[in-house]
C-alpha positions as CSV (number, residue, x, y, z in Angstrom):
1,X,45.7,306.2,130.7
2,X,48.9,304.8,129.2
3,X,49.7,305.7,125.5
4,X,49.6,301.8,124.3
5,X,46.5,301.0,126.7
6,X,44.9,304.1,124.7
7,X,45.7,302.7,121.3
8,X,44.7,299.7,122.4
9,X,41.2,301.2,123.1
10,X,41.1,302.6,120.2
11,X,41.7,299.6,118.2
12,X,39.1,298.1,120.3
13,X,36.4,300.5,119.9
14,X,37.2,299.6,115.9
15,X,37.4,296.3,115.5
16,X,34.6,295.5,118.3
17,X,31.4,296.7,116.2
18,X,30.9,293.3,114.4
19,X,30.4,292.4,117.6
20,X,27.3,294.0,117.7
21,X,26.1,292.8,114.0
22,X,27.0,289.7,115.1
23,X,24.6,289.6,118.0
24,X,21.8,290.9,116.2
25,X,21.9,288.5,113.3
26,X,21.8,285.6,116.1
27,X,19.1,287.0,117.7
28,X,16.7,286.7,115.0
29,X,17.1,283.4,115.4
30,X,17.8,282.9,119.5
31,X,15.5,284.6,121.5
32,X,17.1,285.1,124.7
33,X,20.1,283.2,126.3
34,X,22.3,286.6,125.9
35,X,24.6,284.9,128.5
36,X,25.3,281.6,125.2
37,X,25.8,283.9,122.8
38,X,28.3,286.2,124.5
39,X,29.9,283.2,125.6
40,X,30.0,281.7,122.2
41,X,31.5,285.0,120.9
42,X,34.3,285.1,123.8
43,X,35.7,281.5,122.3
44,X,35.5,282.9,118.7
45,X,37.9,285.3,120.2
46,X,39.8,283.6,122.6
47,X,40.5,281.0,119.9
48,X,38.9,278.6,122.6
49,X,36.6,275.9,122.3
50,X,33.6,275.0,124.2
51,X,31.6,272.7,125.7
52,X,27.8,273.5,126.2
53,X,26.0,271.2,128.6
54,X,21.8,271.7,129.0
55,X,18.6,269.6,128.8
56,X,17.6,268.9,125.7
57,X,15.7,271.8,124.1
58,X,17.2,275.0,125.1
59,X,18.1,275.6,121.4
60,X,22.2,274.8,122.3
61,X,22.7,273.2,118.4
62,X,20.3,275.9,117.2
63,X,23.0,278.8,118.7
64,X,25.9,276.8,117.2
65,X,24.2,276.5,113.9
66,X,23.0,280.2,113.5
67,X,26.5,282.1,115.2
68,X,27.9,279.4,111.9
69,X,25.7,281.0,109.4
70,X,26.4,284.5,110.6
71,X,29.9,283.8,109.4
72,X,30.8,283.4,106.0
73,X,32.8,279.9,106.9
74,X,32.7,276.3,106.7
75,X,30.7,274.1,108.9
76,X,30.1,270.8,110.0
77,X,27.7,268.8,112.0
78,X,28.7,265.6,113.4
79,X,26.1,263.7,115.2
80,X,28.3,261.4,117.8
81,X,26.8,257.8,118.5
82,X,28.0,254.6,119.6
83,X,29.0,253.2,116.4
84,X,30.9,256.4,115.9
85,X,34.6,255.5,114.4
86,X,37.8,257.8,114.1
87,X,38.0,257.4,110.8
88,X,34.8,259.1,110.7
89,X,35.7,262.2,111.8
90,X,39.2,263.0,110.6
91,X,39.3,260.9,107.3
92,X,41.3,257.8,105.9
93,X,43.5,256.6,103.5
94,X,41.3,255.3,100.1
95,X,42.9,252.6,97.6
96,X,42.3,253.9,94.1
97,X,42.3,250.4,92.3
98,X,43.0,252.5,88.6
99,X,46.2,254.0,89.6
100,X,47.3,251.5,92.4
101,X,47.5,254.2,94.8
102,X,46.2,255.3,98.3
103,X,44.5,259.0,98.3
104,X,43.7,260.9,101.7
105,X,40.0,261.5,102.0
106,X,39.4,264.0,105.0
107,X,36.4,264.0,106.8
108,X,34.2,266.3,108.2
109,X,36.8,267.9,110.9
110,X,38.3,270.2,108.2
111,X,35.6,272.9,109.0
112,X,36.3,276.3,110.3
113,X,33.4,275.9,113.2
114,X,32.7,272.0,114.2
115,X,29.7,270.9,116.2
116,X,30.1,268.0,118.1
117,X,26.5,267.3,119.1
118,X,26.0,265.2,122.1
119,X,30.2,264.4,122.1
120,X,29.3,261.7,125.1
121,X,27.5,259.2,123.2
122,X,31.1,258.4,121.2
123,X,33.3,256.4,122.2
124,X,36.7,257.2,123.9
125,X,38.8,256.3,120.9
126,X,36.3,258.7,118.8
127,X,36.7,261.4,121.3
128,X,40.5,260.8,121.7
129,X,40.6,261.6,118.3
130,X,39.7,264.9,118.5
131,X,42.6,265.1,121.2
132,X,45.3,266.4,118.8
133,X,42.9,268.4,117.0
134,X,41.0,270.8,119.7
135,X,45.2,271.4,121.0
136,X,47.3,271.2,117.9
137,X,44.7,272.5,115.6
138,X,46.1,269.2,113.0
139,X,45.0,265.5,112.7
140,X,47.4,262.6,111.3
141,X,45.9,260.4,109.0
142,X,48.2,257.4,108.5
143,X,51.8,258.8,108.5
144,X,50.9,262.3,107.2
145,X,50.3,265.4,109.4
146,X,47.5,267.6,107.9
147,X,47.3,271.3,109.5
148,X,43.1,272.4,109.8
149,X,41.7,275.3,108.4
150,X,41.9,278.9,110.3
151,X,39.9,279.5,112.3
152,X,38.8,276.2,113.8
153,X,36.8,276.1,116.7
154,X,35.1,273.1,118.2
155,X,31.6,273.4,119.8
156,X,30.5,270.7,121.5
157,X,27.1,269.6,123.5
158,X,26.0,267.5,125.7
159,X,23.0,266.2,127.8
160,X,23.7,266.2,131.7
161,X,20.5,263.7,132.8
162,X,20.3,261.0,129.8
163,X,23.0,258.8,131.2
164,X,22.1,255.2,128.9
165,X,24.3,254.8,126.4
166,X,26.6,258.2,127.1
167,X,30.5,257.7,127.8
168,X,31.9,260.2,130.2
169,X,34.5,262.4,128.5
170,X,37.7,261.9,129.3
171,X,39.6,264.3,131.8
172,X,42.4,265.1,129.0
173,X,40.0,266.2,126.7
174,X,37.6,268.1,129.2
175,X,40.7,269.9,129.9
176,X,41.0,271.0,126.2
177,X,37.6,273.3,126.3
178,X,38.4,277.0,127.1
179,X,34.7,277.0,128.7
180,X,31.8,274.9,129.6
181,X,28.3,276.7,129.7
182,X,26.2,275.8,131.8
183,X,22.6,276.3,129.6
184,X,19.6,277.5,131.7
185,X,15.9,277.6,130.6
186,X,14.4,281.0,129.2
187,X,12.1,282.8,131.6
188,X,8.2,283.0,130.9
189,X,8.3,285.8,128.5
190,X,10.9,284.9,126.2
191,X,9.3,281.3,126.4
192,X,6.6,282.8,124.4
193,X,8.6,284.7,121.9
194,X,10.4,281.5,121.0
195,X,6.5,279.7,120.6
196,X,5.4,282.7,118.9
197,X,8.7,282.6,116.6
198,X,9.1,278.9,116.2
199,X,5.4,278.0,114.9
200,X,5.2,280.8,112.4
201,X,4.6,280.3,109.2
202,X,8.0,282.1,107.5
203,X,11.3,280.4,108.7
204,X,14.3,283.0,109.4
205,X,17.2,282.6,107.3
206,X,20.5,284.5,108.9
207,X,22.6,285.9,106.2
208,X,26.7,285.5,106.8
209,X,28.0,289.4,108.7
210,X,31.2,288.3,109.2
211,X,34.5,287.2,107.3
212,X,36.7,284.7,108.9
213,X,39.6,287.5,108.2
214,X,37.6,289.7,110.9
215,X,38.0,287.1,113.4
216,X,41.1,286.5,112.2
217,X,42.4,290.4,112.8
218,X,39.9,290.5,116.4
219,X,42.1,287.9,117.6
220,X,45.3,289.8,117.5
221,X,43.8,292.9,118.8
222,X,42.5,290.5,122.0
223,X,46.0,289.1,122.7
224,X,47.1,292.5,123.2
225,X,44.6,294.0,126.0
226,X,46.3,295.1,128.6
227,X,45.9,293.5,131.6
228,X,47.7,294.7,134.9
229,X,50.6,292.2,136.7
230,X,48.1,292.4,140.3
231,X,45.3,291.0,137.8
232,X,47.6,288.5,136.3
233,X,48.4,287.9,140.1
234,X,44.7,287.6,141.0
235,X,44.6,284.8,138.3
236,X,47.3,282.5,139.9
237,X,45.6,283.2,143.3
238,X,42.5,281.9,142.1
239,X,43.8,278.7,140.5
240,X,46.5,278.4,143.3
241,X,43.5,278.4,145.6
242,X,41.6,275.3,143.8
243,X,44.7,272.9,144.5
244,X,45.7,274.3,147.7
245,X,42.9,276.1,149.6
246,X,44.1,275.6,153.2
247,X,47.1,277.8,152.1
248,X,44.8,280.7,151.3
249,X,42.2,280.0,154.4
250,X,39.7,278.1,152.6
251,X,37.7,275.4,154.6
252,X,37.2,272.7,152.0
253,X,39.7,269.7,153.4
254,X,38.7,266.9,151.4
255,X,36.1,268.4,149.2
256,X,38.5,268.8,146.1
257,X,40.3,265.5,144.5
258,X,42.1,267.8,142.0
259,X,42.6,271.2,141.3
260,X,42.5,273.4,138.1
261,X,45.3,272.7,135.8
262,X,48.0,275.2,134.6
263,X,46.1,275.3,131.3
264,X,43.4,276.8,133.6
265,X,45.8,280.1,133.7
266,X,46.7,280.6,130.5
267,X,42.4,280.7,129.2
268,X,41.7,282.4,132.2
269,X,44.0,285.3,131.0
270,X,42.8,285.1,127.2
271,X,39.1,284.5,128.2
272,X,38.9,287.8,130.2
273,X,41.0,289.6,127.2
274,X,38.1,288.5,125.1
275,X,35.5,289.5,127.8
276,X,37.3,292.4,128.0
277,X,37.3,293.1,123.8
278,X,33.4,292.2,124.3
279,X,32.7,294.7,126.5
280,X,34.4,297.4,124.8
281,X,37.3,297.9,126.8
282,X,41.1,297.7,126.1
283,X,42.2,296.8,129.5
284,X,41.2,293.8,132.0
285,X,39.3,293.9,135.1
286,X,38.9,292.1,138.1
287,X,35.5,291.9,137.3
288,X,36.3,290.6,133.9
289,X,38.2,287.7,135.9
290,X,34.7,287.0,138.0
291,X,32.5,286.9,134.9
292,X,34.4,284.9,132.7
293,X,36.2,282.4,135.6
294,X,33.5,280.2,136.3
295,X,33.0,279.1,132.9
296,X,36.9,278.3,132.6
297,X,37.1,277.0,135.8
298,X,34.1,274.8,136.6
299,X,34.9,271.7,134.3
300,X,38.6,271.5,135.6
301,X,37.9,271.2,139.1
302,X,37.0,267.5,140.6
303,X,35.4,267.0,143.8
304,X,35.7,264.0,145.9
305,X,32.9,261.7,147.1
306,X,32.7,263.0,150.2
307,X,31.4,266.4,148.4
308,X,29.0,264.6,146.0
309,X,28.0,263.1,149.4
310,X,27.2,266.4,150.5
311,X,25.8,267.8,147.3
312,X,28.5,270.1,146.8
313,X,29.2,270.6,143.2
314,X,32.5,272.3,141.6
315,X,31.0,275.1,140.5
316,X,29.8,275.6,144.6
317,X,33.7,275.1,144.5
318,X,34.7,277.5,142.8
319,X,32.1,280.4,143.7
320,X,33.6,279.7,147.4
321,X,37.1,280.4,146.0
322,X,36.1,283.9,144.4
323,X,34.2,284.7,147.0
324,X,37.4,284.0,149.5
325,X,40.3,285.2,147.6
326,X,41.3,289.0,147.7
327,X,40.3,290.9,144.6
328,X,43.3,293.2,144.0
């Protein structure tokens, strides 16, 4: 092993153990859905935010809400609805009729961890708002720029089968989500646990583990994982492949509109540096790329009716594309 890759490790293996304490503070809470939190933990590090799509009730606010009170930061819950208006979620200008003058009054964004629950019931000009703060970590509120605290992080949900009264999100700002998870339901036994846990008569408070300075410092040691020039290769293959499959033998004519955005590379690369930290490990794998690719992948990718038509999803997409493209 290289001398820098075995600092790296080593700085890894240091930093990496509130990983752990993290975990286990959420899971007094979250029975289960190992695959949420880990993912949750992997946009913490990635600086990345996400977008967590389930049928109501698999505890997706609940998992936002307790990974926010296992860190000793600020946090917000905005319930989006129709009526919803910018204003609302960055701040405004406020006349102060005693002096004569106009104060700034932010709103709720200035949070270190945001939760957008159900972000598709807003309107586009509320979630267009959020535009220049998910990318420039800021918001301007009349002619004056105000930056957001660190670390900010955006966590947003969303319900895929109640369509009344929803507004699909825009492509620009689907774009702007490191990840979209994809939340399952627990299996028969954890089902239980959570009945056994959620009608007792004690309610589980989760003390704060973590500093935002941790995160802070885990973030630098994450941007400097190695990972090897054939795996930084493999990356552009597989995004490559979603915009031009024929040129890498893929049989899908006509089945993909669009394909994966630049933007797709560069989370892709911090994404598996963060699975990468998660795992323990001061170097990036192939397999890193696999795990971590179809949640980075799955929202950027648009089919065309002819696929709908045929019940192929973008996620079918992209499994086809790992499954075809060489692993170096």
């Amino acid at each position: 092993m290289h001398p820098d890759i075995e600092q790296v490790q080593k700085n890894v293996e240091a930093s990496s153990a509130f990983c752990r304490r993290l975990k286990e503070s959420i899971g007094q809470v979250i029975v289960g859905q190992h695959y949420l939190v880990e993912r949750l933990l992997i946009g913490l590090l990635a600086d990345g935010h996400i977008l967590l799509e389930g049928v109501p009730g698999l505890a997706k606010t609940l998992s936002v809400r307790t990974l926010a009170r296992a860190i000793r930061a600020k946090f917000q819950r905005l319930q989006f609805t129709p009526d919803l208006l910018p204003a609302d979620l960055i701040g405004t200008m406020v006349y102060n009729p005693t002096s004569g003058e106009f104060t700034t009054r932010k709103g709720p964004i200035f949070a270190n961890i945001v939760l957008a629950d159900e972000i598709n019931r807003a309107p586009a000009k509320v979630q267009s708002a959020l535009l220049e703060a998910m990318q420039e970590r800021q918001v301007t509120i009349s002619e004056t720029t105000h930056p957001l605290p660190s670390p900010f992080l955006v966590l947003a949900t969303q319900n895929p089968i109640e369509q009344e009264g929803t507004y699909p999100l825009p492509e620009a700002q689907v774009d702007r989500f490191m990840l979209k998870i994809i939340v399952g339901y627990p299996d028969k036994a954890e089902e239980r646990l959570i009945m056994d846990r959620m009608t007792a008569e004690t309610e589980i408070k989760v003390e704060p583990v973590i500093e935002p300075s941790e995160i802070l410092a885990a973030r630098s040691i994450v941007r400097q994982i190695y990972i090897d020039d054939k795996v930084k290769d493999y990356i552009i293959d597989i995004v490559h492949a979603s915009r031009r499959p024929d040129a890498y033998g893929l049989d899908m004519a006509g089945l993909i509109a669009y394909g994966a955005s630049p933007r797709a590379s560069i989370y892709l690369n911090l994404a598996a540096r963060a699975h990468a930290f998660v795992q323990g490990r001061g170097y990036v794998t192939p397999e890193d790329i696999k795990s971590i690719g179809p949640d980075v992948l799955r929202h950027r990718i648009i089919v065309t009716y002819e696929a709908e038509a045929e019940n192929i999803t973008s996620t079918t997409v992209v499994q086809k594309i790992f499954d075809h493209v060489e692993v170096p």
